[in-house]
C-alpha positions in Angstrom: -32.0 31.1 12.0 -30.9 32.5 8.9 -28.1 34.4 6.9 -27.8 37.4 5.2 -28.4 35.0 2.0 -31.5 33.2 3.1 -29.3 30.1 4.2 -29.3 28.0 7.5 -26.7 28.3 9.5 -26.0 24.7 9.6 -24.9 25.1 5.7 -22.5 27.6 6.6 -20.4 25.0 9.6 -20.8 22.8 6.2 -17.5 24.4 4.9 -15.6 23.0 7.7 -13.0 20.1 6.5 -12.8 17.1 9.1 -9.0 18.8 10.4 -11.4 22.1 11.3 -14.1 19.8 13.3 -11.2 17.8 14.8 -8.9 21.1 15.7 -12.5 23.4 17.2 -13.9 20.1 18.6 -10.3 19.1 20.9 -9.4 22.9 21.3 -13.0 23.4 23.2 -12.6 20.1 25.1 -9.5 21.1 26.0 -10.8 24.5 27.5 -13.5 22.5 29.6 -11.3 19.8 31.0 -8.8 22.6 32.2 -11.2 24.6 33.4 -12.5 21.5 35.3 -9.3 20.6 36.5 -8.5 24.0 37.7 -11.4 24.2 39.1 -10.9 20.8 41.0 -7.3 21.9 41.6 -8.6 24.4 43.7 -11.2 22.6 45.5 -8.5 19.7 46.2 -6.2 22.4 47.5 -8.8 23.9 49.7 -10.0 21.3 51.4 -6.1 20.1 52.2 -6.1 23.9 53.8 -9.2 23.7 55.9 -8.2 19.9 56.6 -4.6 20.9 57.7 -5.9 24.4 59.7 -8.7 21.9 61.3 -6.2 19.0 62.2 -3.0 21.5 62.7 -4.8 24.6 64.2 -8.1 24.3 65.8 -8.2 20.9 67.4 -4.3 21.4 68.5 -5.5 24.8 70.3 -8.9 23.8 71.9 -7.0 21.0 73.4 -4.5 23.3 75.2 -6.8 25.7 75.8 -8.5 22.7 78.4 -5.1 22.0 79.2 -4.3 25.5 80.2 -7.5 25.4 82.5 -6.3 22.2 84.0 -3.0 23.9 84.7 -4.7 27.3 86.3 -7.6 25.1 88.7 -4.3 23.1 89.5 -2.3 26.6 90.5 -5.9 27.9 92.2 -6.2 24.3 94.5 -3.0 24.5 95.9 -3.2 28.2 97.0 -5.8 27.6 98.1 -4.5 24.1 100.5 -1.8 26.1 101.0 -3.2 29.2 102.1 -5.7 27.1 104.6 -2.9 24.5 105.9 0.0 25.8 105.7 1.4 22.4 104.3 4.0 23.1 101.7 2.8 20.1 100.0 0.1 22.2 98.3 2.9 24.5 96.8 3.4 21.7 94.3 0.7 21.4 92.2 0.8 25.5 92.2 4.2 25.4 91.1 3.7 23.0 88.4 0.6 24.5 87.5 2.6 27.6 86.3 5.1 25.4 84.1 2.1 24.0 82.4 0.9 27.4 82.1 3.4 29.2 80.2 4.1 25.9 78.4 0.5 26.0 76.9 0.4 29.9 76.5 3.3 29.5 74.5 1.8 27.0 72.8 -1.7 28.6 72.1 0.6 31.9 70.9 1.9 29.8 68.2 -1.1 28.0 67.1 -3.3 31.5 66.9 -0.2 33.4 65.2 -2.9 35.5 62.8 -5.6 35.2 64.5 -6.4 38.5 66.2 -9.6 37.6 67.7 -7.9 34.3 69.2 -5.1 36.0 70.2 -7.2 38.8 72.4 -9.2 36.0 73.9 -5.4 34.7 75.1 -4.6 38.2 76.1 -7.6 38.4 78.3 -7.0 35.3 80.1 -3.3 35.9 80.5 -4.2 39.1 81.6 -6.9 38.0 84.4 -4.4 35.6 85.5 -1.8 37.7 86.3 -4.2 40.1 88.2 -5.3 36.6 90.0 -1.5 35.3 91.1 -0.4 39.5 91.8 -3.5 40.1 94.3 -4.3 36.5 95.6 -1.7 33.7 94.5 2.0 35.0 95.2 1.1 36.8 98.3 -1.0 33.6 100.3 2.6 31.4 98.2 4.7 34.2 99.9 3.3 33.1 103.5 5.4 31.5 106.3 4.7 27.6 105.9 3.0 25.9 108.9 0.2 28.1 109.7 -2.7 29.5 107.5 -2.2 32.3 106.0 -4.5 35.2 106.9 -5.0 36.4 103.4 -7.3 33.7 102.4 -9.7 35.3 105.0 -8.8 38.6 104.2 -9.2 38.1 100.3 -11.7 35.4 100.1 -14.1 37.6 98.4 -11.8 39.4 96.0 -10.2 35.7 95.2 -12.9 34.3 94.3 -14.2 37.3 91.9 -10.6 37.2 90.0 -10.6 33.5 89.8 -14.3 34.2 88.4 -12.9 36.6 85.7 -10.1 34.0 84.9 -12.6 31.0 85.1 -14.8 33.8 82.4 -12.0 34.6 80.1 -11.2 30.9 79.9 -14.7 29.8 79.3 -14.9 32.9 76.3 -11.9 31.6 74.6 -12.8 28.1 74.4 -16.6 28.6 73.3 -14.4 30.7 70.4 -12.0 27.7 69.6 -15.5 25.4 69.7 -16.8 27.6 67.1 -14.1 28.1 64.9 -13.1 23.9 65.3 -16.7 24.1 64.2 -17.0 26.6 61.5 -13.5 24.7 60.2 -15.4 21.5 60.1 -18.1 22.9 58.4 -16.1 24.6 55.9 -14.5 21.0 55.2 -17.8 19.2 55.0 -18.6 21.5 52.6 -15.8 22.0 50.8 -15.4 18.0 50.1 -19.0 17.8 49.2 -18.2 20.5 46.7 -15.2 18.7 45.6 -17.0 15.4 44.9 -20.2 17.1 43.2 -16.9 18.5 41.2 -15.6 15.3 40.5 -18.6 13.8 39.6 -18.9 16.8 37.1 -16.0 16.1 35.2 -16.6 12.7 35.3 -20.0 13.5 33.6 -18.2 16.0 31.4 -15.6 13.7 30.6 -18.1 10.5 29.3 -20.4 13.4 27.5 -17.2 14.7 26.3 -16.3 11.0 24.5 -20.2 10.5 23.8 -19.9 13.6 21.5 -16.7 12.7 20.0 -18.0 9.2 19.3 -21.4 11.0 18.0 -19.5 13.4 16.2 -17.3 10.9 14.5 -20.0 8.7 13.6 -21.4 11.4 12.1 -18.9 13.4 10.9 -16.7 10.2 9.3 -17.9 7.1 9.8 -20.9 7.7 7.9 -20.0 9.9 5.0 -17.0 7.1 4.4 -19.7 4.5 4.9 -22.2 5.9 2.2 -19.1 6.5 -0.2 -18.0 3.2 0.3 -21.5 1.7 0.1 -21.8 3.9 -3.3 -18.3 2.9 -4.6 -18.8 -0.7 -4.3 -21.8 -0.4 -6.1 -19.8 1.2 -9.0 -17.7 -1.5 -8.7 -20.3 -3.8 -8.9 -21.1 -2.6 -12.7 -23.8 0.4 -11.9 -21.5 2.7 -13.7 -24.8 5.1 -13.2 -24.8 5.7 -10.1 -24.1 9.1 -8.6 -22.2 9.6 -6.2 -23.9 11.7 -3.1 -21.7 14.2 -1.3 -22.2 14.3 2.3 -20.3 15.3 5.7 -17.7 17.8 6.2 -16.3 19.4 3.3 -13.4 17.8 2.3 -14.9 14.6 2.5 -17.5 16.3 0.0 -14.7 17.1 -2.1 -13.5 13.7 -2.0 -16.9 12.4 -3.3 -16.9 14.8 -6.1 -13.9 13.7 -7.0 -15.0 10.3 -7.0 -17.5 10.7 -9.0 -15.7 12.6 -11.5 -13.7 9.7 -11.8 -16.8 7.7 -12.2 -18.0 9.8 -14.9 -15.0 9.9 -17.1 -14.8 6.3 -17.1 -18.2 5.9 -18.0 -16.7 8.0 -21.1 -13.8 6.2 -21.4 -15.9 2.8 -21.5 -18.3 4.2 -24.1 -15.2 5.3 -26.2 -13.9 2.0 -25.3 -17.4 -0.1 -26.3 -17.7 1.9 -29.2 -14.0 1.0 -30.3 -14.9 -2.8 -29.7 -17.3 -2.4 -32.0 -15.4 -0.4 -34.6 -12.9 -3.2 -34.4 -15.2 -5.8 -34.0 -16.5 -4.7 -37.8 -12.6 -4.0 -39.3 -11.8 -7.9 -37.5 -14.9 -9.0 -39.6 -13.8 -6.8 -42.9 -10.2 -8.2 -42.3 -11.5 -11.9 -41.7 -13.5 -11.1 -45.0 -10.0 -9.7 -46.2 -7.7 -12.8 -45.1 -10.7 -15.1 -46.8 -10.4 -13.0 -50.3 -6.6 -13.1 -49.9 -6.7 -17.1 -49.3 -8.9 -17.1 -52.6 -6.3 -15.0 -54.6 -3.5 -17.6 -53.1 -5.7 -19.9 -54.2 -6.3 -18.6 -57.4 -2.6 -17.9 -58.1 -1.2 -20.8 -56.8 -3.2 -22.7 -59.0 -5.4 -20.7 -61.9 -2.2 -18.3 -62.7 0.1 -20.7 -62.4 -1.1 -22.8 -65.5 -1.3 -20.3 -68.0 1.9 -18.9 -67.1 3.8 -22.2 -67.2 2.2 -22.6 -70.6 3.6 -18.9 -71.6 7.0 -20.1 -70.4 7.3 -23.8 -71.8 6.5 -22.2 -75.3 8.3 -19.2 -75.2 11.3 -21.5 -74.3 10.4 -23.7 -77.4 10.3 -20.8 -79.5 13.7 -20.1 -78.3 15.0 -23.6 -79.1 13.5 -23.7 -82.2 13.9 -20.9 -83.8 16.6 -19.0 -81.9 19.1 -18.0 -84.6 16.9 -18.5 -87.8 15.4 -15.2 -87.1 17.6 -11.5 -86.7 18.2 -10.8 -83.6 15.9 -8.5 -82.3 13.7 -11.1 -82.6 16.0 -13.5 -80.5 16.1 -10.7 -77.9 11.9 -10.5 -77.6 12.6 -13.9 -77.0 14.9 -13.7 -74.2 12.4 -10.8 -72.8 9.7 -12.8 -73.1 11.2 -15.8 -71.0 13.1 -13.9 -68.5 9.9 -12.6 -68.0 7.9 -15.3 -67.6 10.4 -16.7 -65.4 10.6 -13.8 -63.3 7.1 -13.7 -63.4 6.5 -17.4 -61.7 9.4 -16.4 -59.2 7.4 -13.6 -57.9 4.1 -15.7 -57.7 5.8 -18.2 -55.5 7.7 -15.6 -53.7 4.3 -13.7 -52.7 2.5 -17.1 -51.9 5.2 -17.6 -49.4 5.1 -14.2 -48.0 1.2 -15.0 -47.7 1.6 -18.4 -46.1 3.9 -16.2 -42.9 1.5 -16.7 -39.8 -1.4 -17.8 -41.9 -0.6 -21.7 -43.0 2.6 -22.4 -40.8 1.0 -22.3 -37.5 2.9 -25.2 -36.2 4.8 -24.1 -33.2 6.8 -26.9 -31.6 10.7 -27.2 -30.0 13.1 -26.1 -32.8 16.2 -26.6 -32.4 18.1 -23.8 -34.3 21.6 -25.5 -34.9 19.7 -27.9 -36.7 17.4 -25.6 -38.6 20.5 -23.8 -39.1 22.7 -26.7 -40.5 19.6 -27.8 -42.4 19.2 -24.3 -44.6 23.0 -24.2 -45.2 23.0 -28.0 -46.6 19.9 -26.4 -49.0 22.3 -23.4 -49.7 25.6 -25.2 -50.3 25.9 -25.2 -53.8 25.8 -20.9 -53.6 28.3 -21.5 -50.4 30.6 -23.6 -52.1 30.6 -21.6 -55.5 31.2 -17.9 -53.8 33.5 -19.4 -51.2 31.6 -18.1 -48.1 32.7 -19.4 -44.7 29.6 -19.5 -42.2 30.4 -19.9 -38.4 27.8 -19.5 -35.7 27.5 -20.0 -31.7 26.0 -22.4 -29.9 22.1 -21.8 -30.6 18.9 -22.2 -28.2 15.8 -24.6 -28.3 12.9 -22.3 -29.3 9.0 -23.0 -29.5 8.2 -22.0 -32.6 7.0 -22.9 -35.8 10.3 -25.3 -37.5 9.5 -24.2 -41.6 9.3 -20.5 -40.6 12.4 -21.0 -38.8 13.8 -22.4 -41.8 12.6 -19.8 -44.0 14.3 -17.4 -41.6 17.5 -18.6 -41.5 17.4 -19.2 -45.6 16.9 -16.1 -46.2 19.5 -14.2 -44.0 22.3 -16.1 -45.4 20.9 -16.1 -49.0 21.1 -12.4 -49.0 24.8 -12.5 -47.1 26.1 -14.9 -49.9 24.7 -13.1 -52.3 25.1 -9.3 -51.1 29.2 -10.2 -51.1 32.0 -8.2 -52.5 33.5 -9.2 -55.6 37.4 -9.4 -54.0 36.3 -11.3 -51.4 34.8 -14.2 -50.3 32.0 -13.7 -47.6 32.7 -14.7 -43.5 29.1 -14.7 -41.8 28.9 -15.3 -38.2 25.2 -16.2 -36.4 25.7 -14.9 -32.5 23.0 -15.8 -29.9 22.6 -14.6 -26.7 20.2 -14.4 -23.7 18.6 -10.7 -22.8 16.4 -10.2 -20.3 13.1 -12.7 -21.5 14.2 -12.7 -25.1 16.8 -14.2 -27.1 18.8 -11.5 -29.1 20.3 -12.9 -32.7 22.8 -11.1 -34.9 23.8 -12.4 -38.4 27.2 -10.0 -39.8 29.0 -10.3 -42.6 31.4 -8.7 -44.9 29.6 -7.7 -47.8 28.8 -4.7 -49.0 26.5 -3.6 -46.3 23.7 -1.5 -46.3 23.3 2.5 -46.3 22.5 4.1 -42.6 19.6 6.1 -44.8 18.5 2.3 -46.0 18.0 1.1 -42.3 14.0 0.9 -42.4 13.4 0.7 -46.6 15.2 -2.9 -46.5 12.4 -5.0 -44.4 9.5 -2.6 -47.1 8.5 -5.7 -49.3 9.8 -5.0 -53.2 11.8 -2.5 -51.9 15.3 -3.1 -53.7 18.5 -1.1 -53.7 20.1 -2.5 -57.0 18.9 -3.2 -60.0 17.9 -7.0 -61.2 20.9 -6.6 -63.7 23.5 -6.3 -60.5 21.9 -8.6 -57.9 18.8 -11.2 -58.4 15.7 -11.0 -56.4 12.7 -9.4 -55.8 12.7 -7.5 -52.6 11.0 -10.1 -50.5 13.3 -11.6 -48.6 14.2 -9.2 -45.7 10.6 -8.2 -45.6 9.5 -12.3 -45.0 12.4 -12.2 -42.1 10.5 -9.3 -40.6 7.0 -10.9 -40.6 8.6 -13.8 -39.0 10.2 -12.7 -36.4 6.8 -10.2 -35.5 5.1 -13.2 -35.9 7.1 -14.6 -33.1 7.4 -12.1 -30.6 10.3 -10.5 -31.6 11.7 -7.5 -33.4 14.2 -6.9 -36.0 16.7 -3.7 -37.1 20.1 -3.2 -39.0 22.7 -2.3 -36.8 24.0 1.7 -38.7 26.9 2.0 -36.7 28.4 -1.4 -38.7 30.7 -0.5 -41.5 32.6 -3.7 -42.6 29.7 -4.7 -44.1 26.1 -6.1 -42.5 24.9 -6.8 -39.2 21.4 -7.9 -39.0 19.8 -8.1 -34.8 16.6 -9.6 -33.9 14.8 -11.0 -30.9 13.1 -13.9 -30.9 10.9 -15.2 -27.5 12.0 -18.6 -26.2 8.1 -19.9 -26.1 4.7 -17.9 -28.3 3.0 -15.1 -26.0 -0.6 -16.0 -25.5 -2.9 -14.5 -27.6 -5.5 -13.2 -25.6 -9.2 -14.1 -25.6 -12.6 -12.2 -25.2 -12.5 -14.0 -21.8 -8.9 -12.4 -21.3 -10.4 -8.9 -21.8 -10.1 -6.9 -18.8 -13.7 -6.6 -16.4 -13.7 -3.2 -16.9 -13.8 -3.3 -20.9 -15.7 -6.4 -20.7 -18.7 -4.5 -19.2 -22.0 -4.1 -21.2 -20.5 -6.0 -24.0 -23.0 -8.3 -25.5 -21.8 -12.0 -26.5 -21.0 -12.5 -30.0 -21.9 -15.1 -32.3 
């Protein structure tokens, strides 16, 4: 059966979520199994009433009913002993048959209170016996003792037609007891059968019930989640490729989508990622061709440049001895130019091979001690210590992994600039403060100089970046750039503390041990997918 669009009704029940199946599916189970259990409510309760009128009612009133005929043939033998002897004796059973009587009439009124039919069955009798004791039974009781009484002659036919009736009357409202004892027990019989085909119905209703929940669950759950998991493992396995198939009710559909909209996108996100590898792969290979250029221009100026330009400057010096105030003294100052700059000129060279050398040649990372390193560069530095005055304290330093002539250069440099960055009217205090923080060790070298701009902050650690003229202060610019590529190179970072006004405070971190570089084989899985070894 179809739609109004052409589509099978089974598409249309696909809309329901899981909660919808769950909520319709216990909602109509619910409706069954309380119908069922009213149903067997009522059954149960039924056969307790036909059970209880059978046990309470109809068995209790047949049984008196023979009781109350006992209790009359007892009342109709003694009259009748009586009536033909004359012997008192035979009053007895008479008179007790009449107690009996009206114990059980009594009795039979109560058990047959609502039943009309019953009741005019006890009507009759009572009635037949009453015509019985008024025409036969009190007068032949009434007698003189000792003789027979002439009634019984007299009456003998019209006694025995009344006893008839009663014996009649009797006999109808016991065959009407027998048949309703009967009709009660049949009622029962069927009423229990009912009651356990009932049970046995909700029984069956009950396992069909958890059949089609199981079924339904299975189908519903189990094995849409199966088929996503089987499909997601695959994923996960490297088939990046493989769709992802919607299937069960629709949220678990929606689920799937999602999943493999999240499959897609990082099959985007790993081409990006594969095709950054290989971007990188070729700037690592123009940077190792780079680094190998750069180690041929160190090379070069370490060695080639360095010749001629001693040459320049041994002669230009000679010139200068020899001939320094034979000439006019412009000439004696293109002198001077000449050597200052060739001077300057082989400062710079070695300054830029050492920059170079950061990370590249001093790879040599071993336990440092820093107060040593420390104490070691200010015994290099004390002859600019001792001439400006300067009075360098520091705290108790940490052991460090790291490479021991980097370490050296560090420290050289920080307190070359502090010496030398010091104001005229007073001689420098620098203090070197270490402490622990968090994984890293934080450093922080202050002094009293003439500190540093807040606007300078970042254009300080800029190699050849100066803020004074080489007529003020010496130098090149190097320095506080070399500090910065060391302590990168060792994990750590470095700033100028703005918010110091008595001069400089320099903080960097440094790590206690070298980070691990990571590998190709440290590459995540995920990235490492697809990529093809490399020679």
């Amino acid at each position: 059966m179809t739609g109004d669009q052409g589509q099978p009704r089974a598409r249309r029940l696909s809309t329901w979520t899981t909660r919808r199946w769950l909520r319709v599916g216990v909602a109509a189970s619910l409706v069954v199994l309380t119908l069922l259990g009213t149903t067997g409510a009522w059954v149960l309760g039924r056969t307790s009433s036909i059970s209880d009128n059978l046990v309470d009612v109809r068995s209790p009133a047949l049984s008196t009913a023979l009781r109350l005929e006992s209790a009359v043939l007892n009342q109709e033998t003694g009259i009748r002993g009586y009536g033909l002897t004359g012997t008192p004796e035979f009053l007895t059973p008479y008179r007790q048959g009449l107690t009996e009587q009206e114990a059980d009439v009594t009795r039979l009124a109560e058990l047959l209170r609502g039943d009309d039919a019953a009741l005019k069955d006890l009507g009759t009798v009572r009635e037949r016996l009453e015509r019985w004791r008024e025409r036969i039974a009190r007068p032949i009781a009434a007698s003189p003792p000792g003789t027979p009484s002439p009634l019984v002659a007299e009456r003998a036919v019209e006694g025995k037609s009344a006893f008839d009736e009663v014996r009649a009357a009797m006999a109808a409202q016991q065959d009407r007891l027998r048949e309703e004892r009967a009709r009660a027990r049949e009622d029962l019989l069927a009423t229990m059968a009912l009651r356990n085909w009932l049970f046995a119905t909700i029984a069956m209703v009950i396992v069909l019930l958890a059949a089609l929940v199981f079924e339904g669950l299975r189908r519903g759950i189990n094995t849409p989640l199966e088929q996503l998991g089987a499909q997601a493992r695959a994923i996960a396995g490297g088939d990046f490729e493989h769709p992802i198939t919607p299937s069960g009710p629709a949220d678990l559909r929606h689920l799937s989508g999602e999943i493999d909209f999240m499959r897609r996108r990082l099959v985007r996100e790993l081409a990006f990622v594969e095709a950054a590898r290989l971007r990188l792969d070729t700037q690592a290979a123009d940077l190792q061709r780079s680094n190998a250029e750069l180690e041929q221009f160190a090379y070069v100026a370490s060695h080639d440049l360095q010749e001629p330009l001693r040459k320049v400057s041994s002669f230009t010096q000679l010139l200068q001895r020899r001939y320094g105030g034979q000439l006019d003294a412009k000439a004696d100052q293109y002198i001077d130019f000449a050597v200052d700059g060739a001077n300057r000129m082989q400062t710079l060279i070695n300054d830029l091979l050492a920059f170079s050398r950061v990370g590249r040649v001093h790879k040599t990372n071993q336990s440092v001690e820093l107060d040593k390193t420390l104490e070691g560069t200010l015994s290099a530095l004390s002859v600019a210590i001792e001439e400006s005055g300067a009075q360098v304290t520091h705290d108790p330093l940490p052991t460090l992994v790291a490479d021991p002539t980097q370490m050296g250069m560090l420290w050289q440099n920080l307190i070359a600039n502090a010496v030398k960055f010091r104001r005229p009217d007073e001689p420098p205090r620098i203090h070197v403060a270490a402490a622990r923080e968090g994984d890293l060790w934080r450093f922080t070298v202050t002094d009293n100089g003439i500190g540093i701009a807040p606007e300078y902050t970042d254009k300080v650690f800029v190699i050849f970046q100066r803020l004074h003229t080489k007529d003020v202060y010496s130098g090149n610019g190097i320095g506080l750039a070399m500090v910065k590529k060391i302590v990168e190179f060792h994990g750590g970072a470095i700033t100028l503390d703005p918010d110091y006004r008595d001069g400089a405070r320099i903080t960097f971190t440094l790590a206690p041990a070298p980070a691990e570089r990571p590998g190709p084989d440290a590459m995540p899985e995920a990235i490492r997918v697809g990529a093809e070894p490399r020679p």
